[in-house]
Each structure stands twice: as structure tokens, then as C-alpha cells.
N, C-alpha and C positions, 0 to 999 in steps of 0.2 A: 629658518627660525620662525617661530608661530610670532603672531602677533602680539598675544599675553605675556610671551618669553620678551619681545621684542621690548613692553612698556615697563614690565621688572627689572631690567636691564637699566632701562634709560633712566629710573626713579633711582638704582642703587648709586649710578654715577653722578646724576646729579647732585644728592646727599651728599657723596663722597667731596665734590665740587666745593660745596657750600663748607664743609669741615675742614678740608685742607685753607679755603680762603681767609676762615675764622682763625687758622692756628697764625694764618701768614701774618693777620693781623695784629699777634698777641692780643686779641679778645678787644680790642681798642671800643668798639662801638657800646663796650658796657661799662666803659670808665666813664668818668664824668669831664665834664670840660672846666679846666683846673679855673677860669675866671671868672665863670658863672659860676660854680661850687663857693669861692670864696666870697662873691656878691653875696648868693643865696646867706652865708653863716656871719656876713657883715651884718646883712637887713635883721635877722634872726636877733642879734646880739644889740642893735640899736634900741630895738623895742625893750628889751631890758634896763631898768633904773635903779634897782634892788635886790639882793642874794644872800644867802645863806647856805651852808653847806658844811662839808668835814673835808675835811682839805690834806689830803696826802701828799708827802713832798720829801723824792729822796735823789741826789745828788753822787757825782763822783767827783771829789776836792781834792786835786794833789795827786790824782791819778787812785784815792780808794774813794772806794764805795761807803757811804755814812750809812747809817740805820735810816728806817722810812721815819719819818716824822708825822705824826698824826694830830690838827689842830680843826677847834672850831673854829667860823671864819661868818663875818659877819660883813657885807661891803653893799657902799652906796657912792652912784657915780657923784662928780666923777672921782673921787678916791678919797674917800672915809673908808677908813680899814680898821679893825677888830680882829685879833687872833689869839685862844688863847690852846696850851698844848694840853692836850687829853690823854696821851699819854706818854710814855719814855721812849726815848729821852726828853729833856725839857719839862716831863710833867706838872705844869701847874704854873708855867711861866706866863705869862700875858705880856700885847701889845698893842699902841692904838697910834694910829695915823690919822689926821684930818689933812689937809691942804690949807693952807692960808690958817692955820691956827697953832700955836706954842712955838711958833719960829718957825714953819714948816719941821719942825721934831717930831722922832719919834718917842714916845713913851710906851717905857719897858720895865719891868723887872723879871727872874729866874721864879722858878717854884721853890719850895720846899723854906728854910730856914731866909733863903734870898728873897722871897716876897713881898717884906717889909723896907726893900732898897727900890725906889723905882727912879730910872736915869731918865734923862732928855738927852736924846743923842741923833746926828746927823744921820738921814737914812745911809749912809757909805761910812760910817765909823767904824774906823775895824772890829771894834766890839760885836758889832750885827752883824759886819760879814766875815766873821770866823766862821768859819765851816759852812759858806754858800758863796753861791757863783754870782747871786743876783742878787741886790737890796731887795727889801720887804716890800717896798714902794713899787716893787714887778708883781708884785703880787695878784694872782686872780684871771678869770675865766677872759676876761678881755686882754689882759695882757698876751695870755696865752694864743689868741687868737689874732693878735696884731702880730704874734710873735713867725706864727707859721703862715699869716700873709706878707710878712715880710722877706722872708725864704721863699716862698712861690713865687711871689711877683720879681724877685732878684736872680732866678735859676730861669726863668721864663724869658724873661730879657737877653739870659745869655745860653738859650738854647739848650738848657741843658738838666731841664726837668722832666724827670718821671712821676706820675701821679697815676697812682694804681687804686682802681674799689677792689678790695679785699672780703666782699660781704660783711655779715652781720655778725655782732655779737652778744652777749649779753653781758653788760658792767655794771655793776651797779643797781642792780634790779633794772636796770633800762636796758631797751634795745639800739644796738647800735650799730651805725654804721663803722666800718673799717676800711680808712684813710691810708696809702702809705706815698710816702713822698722818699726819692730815693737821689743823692748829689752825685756826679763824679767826684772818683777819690784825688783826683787832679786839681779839682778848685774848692774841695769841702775845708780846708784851712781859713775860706771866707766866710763858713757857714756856722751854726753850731755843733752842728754832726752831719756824718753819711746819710743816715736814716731815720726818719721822724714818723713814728707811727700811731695814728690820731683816734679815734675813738668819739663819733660826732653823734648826740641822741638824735633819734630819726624821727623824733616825733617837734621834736622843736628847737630842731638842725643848731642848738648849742653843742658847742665841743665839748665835752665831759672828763678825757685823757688823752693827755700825749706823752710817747718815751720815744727817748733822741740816743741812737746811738752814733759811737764814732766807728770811723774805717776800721778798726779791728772786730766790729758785732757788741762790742761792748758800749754798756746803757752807763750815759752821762746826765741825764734827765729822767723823771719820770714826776708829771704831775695829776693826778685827780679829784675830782669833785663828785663825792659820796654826797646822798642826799639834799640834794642841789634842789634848793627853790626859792623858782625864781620870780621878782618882784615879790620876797617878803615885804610885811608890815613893820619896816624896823621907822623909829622916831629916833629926833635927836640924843635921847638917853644912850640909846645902845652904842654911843658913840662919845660917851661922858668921860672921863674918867673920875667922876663923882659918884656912877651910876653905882649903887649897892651891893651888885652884884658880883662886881669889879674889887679887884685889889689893889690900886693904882697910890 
């Protein structure tokens, strides 16, 4: 065997080497390391004091599927919350949260004809949580973000985390990374689902979407933030229910 033959030879096998080693690995070396990833969208999300956004939000209660709900959302840590729906269902409903203000209550009314009613109600009054899994008061990019480091760091603990980069995508006019975090179906009864599929912008490592499904592929969650920006200029008005703009 020539020597040319000889070095073609040894370049094919070791290629081959290197590809078999990568499969062995399930590609591990291009995942991220599940601790620092979630420091990295801690620190990310610290720096943020102010938001505004369009807030999609749709749920499985009862075992169906609700319609997506579609709400402007105006929030300032640590939890002054503004939500009003844009469109159906709910269209025209509004809601406002402060912390240490009207009893910790929240103030509400419906759209349409119901506009002119607005309640003070406990963020867990059945009233609010008809047809959701969570109070209003979970609301937002933090929550969501405390929510799936809460899941990591508890599947981590007990060995039994998958954390996959899935590449990029595009949501929302942004680029994003794709997150997937995956439970045994043996202990996911402690989790909120099998599967939590995240959606993080890559430009300023805020989580933007996440949809959670349960052991059957089926989506129990799905939350996003369209037109997300962040450290708006909101003042104490945007958080009034005097504010003019407001039907309260």
C-alpha cells in the first residue's frame, strides 16, 4: 500500500472515530450545562426592573384545551401587574395587581356590557381561577423563569434531568434559542409535565416561551411574550386604577 493510500486510509478512520464518539455521546458536548445556563437567565433577568409585552396564555383545565388568550401586560418588580385582554375571549376585560395595596386584591372587571362592574377579589378566588391552573399573581417572565428553575434544580438533585439545546429559532421576531428539558414519566406526577420546551432570546438570554407537556405529548401550558421590552418607562400611573385609560 502506497503511502498516499496509507494517509487516506488513516484520515477516513479517524473521521469515522471522531463521528461514532459524538453519536456515543448523544452530541452532549453542544448542550449547555443545565447550572450555568440557568445562572446565566438568572443574572439576565435580575437586571430587568420593568416590562411590557403581549402576553399569550393557553392552558389545559379539566383535561381541555381553552382557546389561547391574548392580553396586554404591563409589570414592574416586584409585582405590580396590569393586564388588559385584546382580544376573545375576555375581550376588553381588565386587571390590576399591586402588592401591599387594596388588601393585597386584585381589581377586575369582564369586557363588554360587564365593564362597569369592577370586584376586589382574593388573587385565589374562584372567580379568577375559573378556567386557570395558576393565580394572576404567577403571572410574567419571572415567574416563568423561577418556574423552569425550579424543575431543573429538583430533577437535578434527583438525577434525572435531560436538558437538550435544540438550536435556534425564530418567535416572535427574535432569535431564539431552543431549550428542552425532558422528566421520567415515573416521577413527572411531582413535576408539571414530561416536557417543558423553552424558547430563550439569544440576544438577552430572557426566556420569551415555554409549552409544558404531559406523558401523553399533550400541551398543558403554553406561555409568551410577543413584543417584550424590557425596562419600559412605565410610572406609577400605569398602575392606577384612576389612570384614564383604565376602566376600573
Amino acid at each position: 500500500m502506497s503511502d498516499s493510500v496509507k494517509c487516506a486510509t488513516t484520515a477516513i478512520v479517524s473521521t469515522l472515530f471522531v463521528f461514532v464518539a459524538m453519536l456515543a455521546h448523544g452530541g452532549a458536548a453542544d448542550n449547555p450545562d443545565p447550572e450555568q445556563w440557568l445562572s446565566e437567565a438568572e443574572a439576565a433577568y435580575s437586571e430587568v426592573s420593568t416590562y411590557t409585552a403581549i402576553f399569550h396564555k393557553q392552558q389545559r383545565v379539566g383535561g381541555k384545551l381553552l382557546p389561547e388568550e391574548t392580553i396586554s401586560l404591563k409589570y414592574k418588580k416586584p409585582s405590580s401587574l396590569y393586564m388588559k385582554w385584546i382580544r376573545e375571549p375576555y375581550e376588553g376585560s381588565e386587571l390590576l395587581y399591586e402588592a401591599s395595596r387594596n388588601e393585597d386584591r386584585v381589581e377586575a372587571h369582564r369586557g363588554g356590557i360587564l365593564r362597569f362592574v369592577t370586584r376586589n377579589l382574593d388573587p385565589w378566588d374562584s372567580a379568577l381561577m375559573a378556567g386557570n391552573l395558576r393565580p394572576v399573581t404567577s403571572t410574567g417572565i419571572g415567574y416563568l423563569l423561577e418556574t423552569v428553575a425550579m424543575s431543573m434544580r429538583k430533577a437535578m438533585k434527583a438525577g434525572a434531568l435531560t436538558f437538550t439545546d435544540r438550536g435556534e429559532e425564530a418567535v416572535y421576531g427574535r432569535n431564539t434559542r431552543v431549550l428542552e428539558i425532558v422528566i421520567p414519566k415515573k416521577i413527572a406526577k411531582d413535576y408539571a409535565g414530561c416536557r417543558f420546551v423553552i424558547n430563550q432570546d439569544v440576544e438577552s438570554k430572557i426566556l420569551v416561551r415555554i409549552r409544558v407537556y404531559d406523558c401523553d405529548g399533550q400541551l398543558v401550558e403554553n406561555y409568551g411574550y410577543e413584543k417584550l421590552d424590557l425596562n419600559a418607562p412605565l410610572v406609577d400611573a400605569d398602575f392606577d386604577p384612576r389612570n384614564p385609560e383604565y376602566h376600573f
